[in-house]
N, C-alpha and C positions, 0 to 999 in steps of 0.2 A: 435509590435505583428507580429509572423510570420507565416501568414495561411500556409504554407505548411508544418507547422511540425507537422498538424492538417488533420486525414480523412475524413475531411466534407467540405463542399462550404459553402457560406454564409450567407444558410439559414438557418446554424445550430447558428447562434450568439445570444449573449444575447441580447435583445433592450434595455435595461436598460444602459447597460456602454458599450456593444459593444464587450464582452467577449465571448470567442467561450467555446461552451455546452460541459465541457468535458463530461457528461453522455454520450454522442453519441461516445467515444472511444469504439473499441472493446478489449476485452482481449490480449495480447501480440501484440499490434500495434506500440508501442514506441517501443521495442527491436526490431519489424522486420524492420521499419524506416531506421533506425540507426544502424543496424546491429550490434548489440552488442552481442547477442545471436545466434550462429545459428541452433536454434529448429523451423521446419518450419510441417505446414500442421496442423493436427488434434491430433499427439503425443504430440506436443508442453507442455511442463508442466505449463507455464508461464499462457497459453490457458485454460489448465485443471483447474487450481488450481481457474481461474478468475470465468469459468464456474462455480465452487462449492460455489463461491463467490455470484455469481447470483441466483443460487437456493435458498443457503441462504437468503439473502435480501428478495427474491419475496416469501416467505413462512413463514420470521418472520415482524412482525407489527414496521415501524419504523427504518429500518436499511436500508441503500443505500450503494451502489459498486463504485467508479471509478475507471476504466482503465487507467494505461499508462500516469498517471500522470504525465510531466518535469518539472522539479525546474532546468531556467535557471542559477541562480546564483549558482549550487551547482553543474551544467552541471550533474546531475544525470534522471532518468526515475522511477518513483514508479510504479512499480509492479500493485498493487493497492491500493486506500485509502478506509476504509471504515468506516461509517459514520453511527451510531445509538444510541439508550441507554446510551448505555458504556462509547460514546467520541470515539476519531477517533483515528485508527488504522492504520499504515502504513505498506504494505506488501510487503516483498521478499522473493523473491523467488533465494533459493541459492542453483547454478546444483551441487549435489555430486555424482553423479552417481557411485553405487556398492562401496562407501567409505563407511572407520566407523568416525561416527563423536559423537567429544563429546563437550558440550558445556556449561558455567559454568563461572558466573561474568562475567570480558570482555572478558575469550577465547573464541575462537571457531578453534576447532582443527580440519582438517582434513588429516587424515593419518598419524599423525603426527607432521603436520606440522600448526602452529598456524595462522590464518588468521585476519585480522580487521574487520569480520564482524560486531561483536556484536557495536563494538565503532563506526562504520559509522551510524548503522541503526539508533545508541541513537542520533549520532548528525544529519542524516537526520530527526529524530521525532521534534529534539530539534528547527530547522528549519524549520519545516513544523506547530507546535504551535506557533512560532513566525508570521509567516505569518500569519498565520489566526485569532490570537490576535489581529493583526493588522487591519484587517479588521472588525471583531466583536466587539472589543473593551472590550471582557469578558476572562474571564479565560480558554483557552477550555482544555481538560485531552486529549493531544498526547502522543501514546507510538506505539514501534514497533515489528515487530512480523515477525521473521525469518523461512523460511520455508524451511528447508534441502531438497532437491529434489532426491528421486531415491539413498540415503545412502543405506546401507547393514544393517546397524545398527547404531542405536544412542541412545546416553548417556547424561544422561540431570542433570546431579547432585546438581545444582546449578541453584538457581535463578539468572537473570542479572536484575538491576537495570534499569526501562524503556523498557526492550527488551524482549520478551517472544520467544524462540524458540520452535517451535510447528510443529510435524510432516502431510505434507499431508493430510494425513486422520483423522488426531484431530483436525484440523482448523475451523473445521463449527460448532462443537463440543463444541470448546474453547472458541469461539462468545457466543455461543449460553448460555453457562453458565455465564456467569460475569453479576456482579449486575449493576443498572441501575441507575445512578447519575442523571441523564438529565431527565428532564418533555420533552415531544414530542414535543412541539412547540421550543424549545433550538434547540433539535439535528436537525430538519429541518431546522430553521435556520443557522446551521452549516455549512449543506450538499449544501442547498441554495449557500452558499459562497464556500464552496469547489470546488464546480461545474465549478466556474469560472476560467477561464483560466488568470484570472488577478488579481485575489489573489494569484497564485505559480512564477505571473511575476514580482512580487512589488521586489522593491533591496534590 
């Protein structure tokens, strides 16, 4: 375990196994870490999007938010995970700034030009259910949710398998509608173990 890839001291840990509270992440903290993003300040989209995330959460019954989740075995950073009703949802956030993007099965085209998004998200979900199987020991329903940032225009023609791409401003939206497989005490449960910094560390 490496506290410093963590914005808390070590009063934020779990007592139980000794796992640091990912709740206490703030929105875009792993991309500004690790500089992978350089969106800095209050513009930040990564910031905004986690913000609408938070609203959501604290206004529907049952739904929790994590920040800046890293899966060291996949050396990736989640955006964020979110944890309710539904089953857990993995979120990114992808800059297309003033592109047209279209997106449909495993493309995701922007400008033209084809990218891997859709195919990493399905396999970061694919790996973010395995983990947490792992610890629950039950089934849990992972899937991922692509969020085009600041496009010109997007085109959705196609459903992808696992991957929902959803624009900004339909995200709290798109939560907010999906039926609800999970009794309350499940999806806490969940979030419970999501929470931990040593359910995303297991190999």
């Amino acid at each position: 375990m490496t506290i410093l890839s963590f914005p808390h001291d070590l009063g934020g840990l779990l007592a139980d196994d000794g796992s640091i509270d990912l709740a206490l992440n703030e929105p875009g903290y792993g991309a500004r870490v690790r500089k992978k993003q350089a969106w800095w300040g209050d513009t930040d989209d990564e910031m905004i999007i986690g913000r609408h995330l938070n609203t959501f959460a604290d206004s529907h019954e049952g739904w929790h938010v994590l920040h800046s989740v890293h899966i060291p075995s996949m050396d990736v950073d989640l955006d964020a995970v979110v944890v309710g009703p539904a089953g857990v949802f993995i979120v990114q956030a992808v800059y297309t700034h003033d592109a047209r993007v279209w997106a449909g099965g495993d493309a995701f085209i922007v400008e033209g030009r084809r990218r891997s998004t859709i195919v990493d998200a399905r396999a970061t979900a694919l790996c973010a259910r395995a983990l947490m199987e792992l610890k629950l020991g039950f089934n849990v329903p992972v899937s991922a949710i692509v969020v085009p940032v600041g496009a010109s225009h997007v085109d959705i023609p196609l459903m992808s398998e696992g991957v929902a791409v959803v624009e900004p401003d339909a995200l709290t939206w798109w939560l907010g509608q999906l039926a609800s497989p999970w009794p309350s005490d499940v999806a806490d449960s969940a979030y419970d173990i999501a929470r931990r910094s040593s359910t995303w560390e297991a190999a």
